[in-house]
C-alpha positions in Angstrom: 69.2 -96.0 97.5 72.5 -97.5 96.7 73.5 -100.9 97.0 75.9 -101.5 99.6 79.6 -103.3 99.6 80.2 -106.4 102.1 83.8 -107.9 101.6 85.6 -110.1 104.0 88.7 -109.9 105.3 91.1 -112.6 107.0 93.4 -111.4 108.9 95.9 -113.5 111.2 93.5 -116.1 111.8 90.6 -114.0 111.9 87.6 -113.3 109.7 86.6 -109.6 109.4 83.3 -108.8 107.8 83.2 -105.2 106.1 79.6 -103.2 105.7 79.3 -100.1 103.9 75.8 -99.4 103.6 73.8 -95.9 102.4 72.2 -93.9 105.2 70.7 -92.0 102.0 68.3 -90.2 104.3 71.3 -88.6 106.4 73.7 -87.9 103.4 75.9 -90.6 104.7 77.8 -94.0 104.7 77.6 -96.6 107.5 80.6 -97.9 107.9 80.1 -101.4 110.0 83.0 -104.3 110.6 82.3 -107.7 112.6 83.9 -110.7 113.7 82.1 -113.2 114.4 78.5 -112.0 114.3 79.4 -108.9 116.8 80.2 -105.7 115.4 83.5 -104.1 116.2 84.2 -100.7 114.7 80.9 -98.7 113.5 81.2 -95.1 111.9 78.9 -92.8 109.7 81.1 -91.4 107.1 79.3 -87.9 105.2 79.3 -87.9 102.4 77.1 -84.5 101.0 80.4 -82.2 100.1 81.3 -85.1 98.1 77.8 -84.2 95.9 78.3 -80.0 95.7 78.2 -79.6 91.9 77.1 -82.7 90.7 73.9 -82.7 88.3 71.8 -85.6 87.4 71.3 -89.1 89.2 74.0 -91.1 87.1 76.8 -88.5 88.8 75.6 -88.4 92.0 75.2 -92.6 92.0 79.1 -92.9 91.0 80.2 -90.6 93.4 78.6 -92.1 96.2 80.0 -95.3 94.8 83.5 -94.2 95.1 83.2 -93.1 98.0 82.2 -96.4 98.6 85.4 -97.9 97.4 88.0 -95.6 99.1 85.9 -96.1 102.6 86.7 -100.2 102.1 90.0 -99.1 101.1 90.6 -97.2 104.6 89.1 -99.5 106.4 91.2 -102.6 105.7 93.9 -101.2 105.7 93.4 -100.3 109.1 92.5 -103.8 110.1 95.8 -104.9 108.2 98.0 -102.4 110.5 96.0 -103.5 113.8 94.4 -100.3 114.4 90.3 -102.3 113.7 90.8 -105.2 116.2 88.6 -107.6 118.2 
């Protein structure tokens, strides 16, 4: 299992906490953003057609990884154009 990504976002005042956690078992990311303790926007992201092709555990780890890193990407900036509100 891969570590997850947490990163914070403040945003007009507000404080948006960002989750991306490994649903290794269902091939997939969870994507989870809260304000204040309640979560606000929640999506599984799948990521298996990301793996086709890739050999050995070091591949499939960074992969998953990037993934990772484009999902927070997308995801603030959606909060920064409003469209991940409370």
């Amino acid at each position: 299992m891969i570590t997850g990504v947490n990163s914070d976002l403040f945003m007009d005042g507000v404080k948006y906490h960002v989750q991306i956690e490994d649903a290794e078992a269902a091939s997939s990311l969870e994507v989870r953003v809260y304000v204040g303790g309640e979560i606000i926007f929640r999506k599984h992201h799948t990521y298996g057609p990301t793996l086709k092709g890739l050999n050995g555990a070091l591949q499939i780890e960074n992969a998953i990884r990037d993934e990772q890193e484009r999902l927070l990407a997308t995801v603030k900036a959606a909060i920064a154009r409003g469209l991940i509100h409370p």
